[in-house]
N, C-alpha and C positions, 0 to 999 in steps of 0.2 A: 768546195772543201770536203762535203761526203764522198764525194767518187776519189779524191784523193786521200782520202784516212781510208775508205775500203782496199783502195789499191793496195796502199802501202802495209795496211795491217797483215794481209793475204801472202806479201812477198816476206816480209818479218815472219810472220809464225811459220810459214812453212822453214824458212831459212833457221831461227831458232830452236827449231822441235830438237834437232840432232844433235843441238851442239853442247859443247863442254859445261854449260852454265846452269843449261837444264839439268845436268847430270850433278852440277855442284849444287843446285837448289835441294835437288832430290835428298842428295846426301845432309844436308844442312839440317832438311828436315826429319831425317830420322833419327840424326844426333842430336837434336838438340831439343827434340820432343816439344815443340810450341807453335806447331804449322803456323796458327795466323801472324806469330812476332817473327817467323821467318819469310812469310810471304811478304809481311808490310816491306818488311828490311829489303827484299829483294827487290820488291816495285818499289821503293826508295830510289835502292842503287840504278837500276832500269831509266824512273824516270830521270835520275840527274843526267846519265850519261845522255839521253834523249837529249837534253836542252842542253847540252853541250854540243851535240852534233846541230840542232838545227841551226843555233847562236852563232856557233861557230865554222860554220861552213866546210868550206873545202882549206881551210887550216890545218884541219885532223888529218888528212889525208895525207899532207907533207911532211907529218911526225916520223920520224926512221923506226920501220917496223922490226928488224933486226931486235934493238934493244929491248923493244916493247912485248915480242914473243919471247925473250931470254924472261925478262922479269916475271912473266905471266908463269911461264915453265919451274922457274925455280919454287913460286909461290903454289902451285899445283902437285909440285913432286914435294917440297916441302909439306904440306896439307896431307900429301899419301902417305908419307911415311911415320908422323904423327898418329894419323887416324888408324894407320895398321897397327901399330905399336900400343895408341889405348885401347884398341880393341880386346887385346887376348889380357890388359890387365882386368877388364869389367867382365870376364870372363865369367866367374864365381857365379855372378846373380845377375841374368837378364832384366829382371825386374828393378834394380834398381835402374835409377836416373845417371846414366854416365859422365852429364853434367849439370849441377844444379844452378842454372841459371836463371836470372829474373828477365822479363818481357822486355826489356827495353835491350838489357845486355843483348839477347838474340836479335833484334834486329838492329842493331850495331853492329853485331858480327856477320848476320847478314847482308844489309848493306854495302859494308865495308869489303867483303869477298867480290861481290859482285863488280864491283866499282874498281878492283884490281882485275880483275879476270875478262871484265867486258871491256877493258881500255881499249881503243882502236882493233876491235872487234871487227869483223864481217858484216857484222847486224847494224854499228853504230856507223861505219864509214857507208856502207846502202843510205840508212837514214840520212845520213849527208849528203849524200846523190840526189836522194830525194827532193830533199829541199832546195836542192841548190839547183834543179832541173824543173819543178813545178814553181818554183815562185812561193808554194805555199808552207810556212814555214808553222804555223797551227796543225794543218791537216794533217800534214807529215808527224807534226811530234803528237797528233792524237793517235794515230792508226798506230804508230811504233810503238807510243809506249803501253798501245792496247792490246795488242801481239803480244809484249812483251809478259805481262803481266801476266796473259793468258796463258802460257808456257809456262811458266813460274806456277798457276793453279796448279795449272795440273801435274807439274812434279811434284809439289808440296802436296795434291790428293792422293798422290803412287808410294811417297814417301810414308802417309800414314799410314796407309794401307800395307806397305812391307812392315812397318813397322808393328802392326799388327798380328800378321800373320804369319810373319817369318824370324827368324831369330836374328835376332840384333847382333851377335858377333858375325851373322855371316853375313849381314847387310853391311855393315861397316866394313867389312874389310873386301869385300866385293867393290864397294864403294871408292875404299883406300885405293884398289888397284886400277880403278878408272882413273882416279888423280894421278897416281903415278905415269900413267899411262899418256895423261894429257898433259903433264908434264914434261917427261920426255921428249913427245913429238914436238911442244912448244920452241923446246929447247934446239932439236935437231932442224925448225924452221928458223930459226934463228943464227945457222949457221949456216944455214947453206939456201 
């Protein structure tokens, strides 16, 4: 079981560093100023899909990916075009809180993003490889959802960090144009 949670945790985090989520994590966390209720929210969202993939085997894998990158897309280029948009209204005063949200609301909304954005994922459909190839259905959902999570830190640690030391309208809308951006491609993998 440890040689298969190391395995799997090693091919997850490398595979996750790059991807769209971490990049959505990042952003979650510097709008929404609560690193820990976004990080919970995000290893929320992480671990559910985990115990979906290993539960659910090689099922995930037969879902029509077409529709699933369409919806992932619209909800990414939706999410850019918002977040650009409030951006230049919190324009006035960086200091203020751009949204005054309680601990639980953030990790509802982070979870919630997560769980749309990681749906039949790269990361989840491996995890289901995983499982469905070792036999080992523990090791596997410890190593991934421990990758997982770990990604998730460390955006959430870059997030406050920008959030600090750089100005908040230009991380937001840097941020926005990542979304848009993984939006798009979402969409144009979706079509072709």
């Amino acid at each position: 079981m440890l040689r298969n949670s190391l395995i799997v945790f090693i091919a997850i985090f490398l595979a996750e560093l790059p991807d769209k989520t971490m990049f959505a994590t990042l952003m979650l966390s510097t709008r929404m100023r609560r690193p820990l209720a976004v990080w919970i929210g995000v290893c929320i969202g992480y671990c559910t899909h985990v115990t979906v993939a290993v539960f659910f085997g090689s099922a995930l894998s037969k879902l029509p990916e077409r529709p699933i990158h369409a919806l992932v897309g619209l909800v990414f280029l939706g999410t850019g075009i918002f977040m650009f948009r409030s951006s230049s209204e919190h324009h006035e005063s960086d200091s203020v809180e751009p949204t005054q949200r309680k601990f639980f609301q953030v990790v509802y909304l982070s979870a919630t993003t997560i769980l749309v954005a990681e749906f039949a994922d790269m990361t989840q459909l491996a995890t289901v490889g995983f499982a469905v190839r070792t036999g080992d259905s523990l090791g596997v959902a410890i190593g991934a959802a421990s990758a997982l999570c770990t990604v998730s830190a460390i955006a959430v640690v870059a997030g406050s960090w920008l959030q600090r030391n750089v100005k908040l309208q230009l991380v937001q809308r840097m941020a926005s144009v990542f979304f848009i951006i993984f939006g798009i491609l979402a969409l144009v993998s979706s079509i072709f």
